[in-house]
C-alpha positions, 0 to 999 in steps of 0.5 A: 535549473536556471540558477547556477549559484544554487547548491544542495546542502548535504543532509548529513548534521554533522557536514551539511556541506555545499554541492552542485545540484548534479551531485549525487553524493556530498563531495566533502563527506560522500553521503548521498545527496537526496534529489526532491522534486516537489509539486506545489498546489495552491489557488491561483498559484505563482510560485515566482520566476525560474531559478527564484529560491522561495523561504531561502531553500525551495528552487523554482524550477517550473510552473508548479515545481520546486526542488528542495535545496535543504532535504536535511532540514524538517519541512515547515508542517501546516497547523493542525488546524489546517490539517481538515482539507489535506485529510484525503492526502493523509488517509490515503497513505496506503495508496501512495503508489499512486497518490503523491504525499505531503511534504509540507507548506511553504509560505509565500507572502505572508500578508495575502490571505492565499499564502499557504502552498501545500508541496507535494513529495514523489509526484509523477515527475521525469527527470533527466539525471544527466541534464537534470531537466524535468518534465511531467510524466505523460497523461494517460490519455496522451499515451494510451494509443501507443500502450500494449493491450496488457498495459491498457487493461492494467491502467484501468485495473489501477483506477477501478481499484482506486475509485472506492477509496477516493470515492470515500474520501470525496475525491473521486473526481480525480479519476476523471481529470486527464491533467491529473491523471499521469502514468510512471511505466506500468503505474497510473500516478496522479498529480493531485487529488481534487475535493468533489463538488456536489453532485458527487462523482458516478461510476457512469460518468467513469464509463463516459471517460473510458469511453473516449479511450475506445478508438485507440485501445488495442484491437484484442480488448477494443470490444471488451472496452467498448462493453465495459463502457457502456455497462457502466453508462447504463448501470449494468456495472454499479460498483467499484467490485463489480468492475474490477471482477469483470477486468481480472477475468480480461487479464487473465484471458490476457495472461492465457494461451488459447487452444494449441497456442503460445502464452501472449506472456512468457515470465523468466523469475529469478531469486537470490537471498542474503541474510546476515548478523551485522557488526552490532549484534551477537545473534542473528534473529533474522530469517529468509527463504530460499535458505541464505546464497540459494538462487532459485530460477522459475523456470525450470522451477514450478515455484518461486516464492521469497519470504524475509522475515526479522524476529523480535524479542532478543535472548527471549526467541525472535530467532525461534519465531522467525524460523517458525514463521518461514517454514509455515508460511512455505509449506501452505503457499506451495499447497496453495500454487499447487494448481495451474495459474487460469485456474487461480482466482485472485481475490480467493488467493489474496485471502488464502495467504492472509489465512497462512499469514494467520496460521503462522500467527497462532503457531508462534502465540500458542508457543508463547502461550504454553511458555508463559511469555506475557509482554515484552517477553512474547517472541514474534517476528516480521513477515514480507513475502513475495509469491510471482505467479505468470505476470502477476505480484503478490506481495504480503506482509506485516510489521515493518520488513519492506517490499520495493518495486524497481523498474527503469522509471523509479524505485518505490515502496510497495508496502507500508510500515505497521507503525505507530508513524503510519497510523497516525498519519492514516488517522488524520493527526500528523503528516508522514514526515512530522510524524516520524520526529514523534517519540516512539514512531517507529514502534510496531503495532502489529507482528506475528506472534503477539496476539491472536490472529482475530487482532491480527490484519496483514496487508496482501497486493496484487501487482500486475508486472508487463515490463522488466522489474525488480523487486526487493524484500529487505529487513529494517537493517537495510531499510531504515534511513532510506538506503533503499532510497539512497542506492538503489539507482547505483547498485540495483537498476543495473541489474535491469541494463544487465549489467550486473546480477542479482547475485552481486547486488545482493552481496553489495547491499549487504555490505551497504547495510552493515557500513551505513547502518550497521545497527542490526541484523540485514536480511535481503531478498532480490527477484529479478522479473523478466516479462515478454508480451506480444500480442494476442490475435484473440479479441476479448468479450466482457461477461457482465454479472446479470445480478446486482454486486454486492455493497460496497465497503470503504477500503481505505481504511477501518478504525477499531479501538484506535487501530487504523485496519487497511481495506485497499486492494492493496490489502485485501483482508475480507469484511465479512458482510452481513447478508439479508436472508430471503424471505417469501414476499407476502400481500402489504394488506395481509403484513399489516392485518397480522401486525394489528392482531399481533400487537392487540395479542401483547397488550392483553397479555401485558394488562393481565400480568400487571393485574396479578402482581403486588405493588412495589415497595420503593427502596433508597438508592444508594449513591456509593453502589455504581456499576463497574465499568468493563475494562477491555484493556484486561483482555487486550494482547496487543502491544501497549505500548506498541513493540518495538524491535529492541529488545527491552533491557 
């Protein structure tokens, strides 16, 4: 990295050791290393020379790139004055699949008026973990022509998704920049958001980019592209929804055989769970499905599904709720596979395990309700669940149980906590970082079975998976202080070169939970997704709606009462949408003569009755009378303060 005196301080407090940065675990105390690799953004920036360290901890090692030297130490946070023009960043959480986050500020020359440079974590970096070289992931544009048919539409699925909530947040212009746009594998990844300028962003300017896509996508979506395009030129495609229905139906034309043919896409799933009661605790309040050690393999099975679920209440029944929750939620996703996959519509599917998510609910409240728990005392439980139906992902869940995404390109963190930490940042108040050092940051806002299911708003995503990927489902015993983070390139991506099995790794990452951490239960699941494509001989056509979509609806994010509710496709939870009823369309002349004679009807009505009545007789008002202010807090059953999953003493 141009600098060979350069050392990586170990994070662990009680070490903080020196080591060369090709380690990756403390050589004096063998706690791993964390490697962050930055993205630095400022106006007329220039970070130094290479191998230059900046405020004694950040290595320069690019243009725009720095790595982080001290990853143990706090990051210097901006001023919350400053926080205004890193809004987007931080309201657009939900989205950090694809958006990087902020990390925090570094200060170069003070004395400048520009000193402030905001440095970005996980941006769309490669790294050579033998050379330590890193390079920029590729543009989109650049490797488009050398991308599979299924691997083109997947890129635009991405960013239709993503332009209602950057639209939103007023950096929608992004989407339209090749330099920012970059993509990980199967992922789009941006470099940095832009803030728009005025004239803001159309969905036809979206269609002009595509448009240049045209000449090197695959032959089988070439057409429909070209149709794509050009209804979005010409306003035939007027939001975001609309778009993204006409390329679900090309994914799933994709995903299909046509008549007497072979699949273009042939899925092998496997799954394997692993739950255990941990050095610290007496009972184990976890729960899974598959039933703890079972492997279930898709084919020969019809249906493959995987359920992690952490009960919260202790002695007062988070075992009783967990259980609860895996044999409900099971029984109605199997009612709900129980149809072949063209036949399956994404969106109604997303809703109908959000309802499941919802019955679970209610069935956990009601017994609460029937026993008198009130408070600390409600029982409740996590939920993550994953449903792989042919190439595509569906993710659901609630509460702070996690979903990890792995494929040889990195491991990321597909859901995001329901947690006092991640409101605040979805609000605008904090970074993620600055905010989980906050007392009470890991605390629940939400969990099934505290509430009723009309405050209740789990986060369902869809994911479409063209290469080899795994995915883990995993309890907070293995997921807190970021050991997913820390071992998953050691102990799960063999399992992708096959050099290891997911029973094995599932094992292993049990022993990491009860020797790392140890603090609680650990409850895993391990889905190990193999995809072959090969391409279609079919050439798909668009069907472009005639009518025009309906409006659409900000899906980042929806504030209620203080509650940050995500709106992403990644959570899918449906607004209800008021809707004009149609009346019949009457003569401008014949409205406004019925509105004169109406009014003229009121105000004779309103003399006469004035005419017959007494006069009032004033009475003193009495100062010390004031009316009672509703208090809503009295009809609330959610968490004040927020649950967290110890129990209370």
């Amino acid at each position: 990295m141009e600098n060979d005196a350069a050392t990586l301080y170990c994070p662990n407090e009680y070490c903080q050791a020196a080591n060369p940065l090709t380690h990756k675990f403390c050589q004096r105390c063998s706690t791993p290393l964390p490697k962050r690799y930055l993205w630095a953004v400022g106006d007329s920036l220039s970070l130094g020379s290479l191998g230059e360290i900046l405020a004694d901890r950040y290595l320069v090692i690019g243009q725009s790139i720095v790595f982080d030297l001290k990853p143990g130490l706090l990051p210097q946070t901006p001023e919350l004055d400053n926080l205004q023009k890193f809004q987007a960043y931080l309201k657009l959480i939900p989205y950090r699949l694809h958006i990087p986050q902020i990390y925090g500020v570094l200060t170069v020359n003070p004395e400048q008026s520009q000193s402030e440079i905001l440095l970005l974590e996980n941006p769309p970096l490669l790294v050579d973990s033998l050379s330590s070289q890193v390079h920029l992931c590729s543009e989109l544009t650049t490797v488009w022509g050398e991308a599979s048919s299924i691997r083109q539409m997947n890129w635009l699925w991405q960013l239709a998704h993503l332009w209602q909530p950057l639209s939103t947040e007023g950096v929608a212009s992004s989407l339209l920049d090749p330099s920012v746009l970059r993509v990980e594998g199967a992922l789009v990844r941006l470099l940095e958001l832009h803030l728009d300028s005025k004239p803001e962003p159309t969905l036809s300017q979206l269609g002009e980019f595509w448009q240049a896509l045209r000449k090197e996508a695959k032959p089988a979506i070439a057409e429909f592209l070209n149709q794509i395009s050009d209804s979005l030129i010409q306003g035939k495609i007027n939001s975001s929804e609309q778009l993204i229905t006409v390329l679900d139906q090309g994914l799933a034309q994709l995903g299909t055989s046509a008549t007497g043919r072979t699949s273009p896409v042939q899925t092998a799933i496997k799954i394997v769970t692993q739950t255990n009661t941990g050095p610290s605790r007496q009972r184990n309040e976890d729960a899974c499905y598959p039933p703890s050690g079972v492997v279930v393999s898709k084919p020969p099975q019809q249906t493959a599904l995987a359920i992690v679920c952490d009960g919260i209440g202790g002695h007062e029944g988070g075992n009783i709720a967990s259980t609860l929750a895996i044999e409900t939620i099971q029984q109605q996703v199997i009612e709900l596979t129980s149809v072949p996959y063209e036949n399956i519509d994404p969106l109604l599917l997303l809703t109908d395990l959000e309802q499941a998510v919802a019955l679970v609910n209610d069935k956990i409240s009601q017994r609460n309700d029937i026993e008198n728990r009130q408070g600390r005392q409600r029982m409740g439980t996590t939920l993550v669940m994953a449903l792989p139906i042919a190439h595509e992902m569906y993710i659901t869940h609630i509460g702070d149980s996690r979903a990890y995404w792995i494929t040889r390109h990195g491991c990321y963190q597909v859901t995001l906590d329901d947690d006092v930490a991640s409101r605040e940042v979805r609000l605008g108040y904090a970074i993620y970082r600055e905010a989980l050092q906050h007392s009470g940051s890991g605390s629940l806002v939400q969990a099934l079975g505290m509430s009723k299911s009309a405050s209740l708003h789990p986060t369902s995503q869809r994911f479409i998976i063209d290469e080899d990927a795994i995915f883990l489902l995993t309890s907070d015993g293995l997921s807190d202080f970021d050991r997913v983070e820390e071992y998953w390139e050691t102990e799960i991506l063999p399992i992708l070169s096959g050099d290891t099995n997911i029973e094995n790794v599932a094992q292993r990452l049990i022993e990491i939970a009860n020797t790392k951490n140890g603090h609680d239960n650990v409850t895993i699941a391990l889905l190990h997704y193999q995809v072959q494509y090969s391409e279609p001989e079919l050439r798909l056509k668009a069907d472009i709606p005639t009518v025009s979509s309906s409006k659409t609806v900000d899906l980042t994010q929806k504030i209620t009462n203080g509650t940050v509710l995500d709106k992403s496709h990644q959570q899918t939870q449906v607004i209800p949408e008021t809707k004009p009823i149609r009346t019949s369309q009457l003569p401008l002349q014949l409205l406004v003569l019925l509105g004169v004679l109406l009014a003229s009807g009121l105000l004779g009505y309103w003399i006469k009755v004035q005419r017959q009545l007494p006069l009032p007789i004033a009475e003193p008002i009495n100062p010390s009378v004031n009316p009672q202010p509703t208090n809503l807090e009295n009809n609330q059953k959610d968490f004040s303060p927020p649950v967290s999953q110890t129990p209370a003493p």
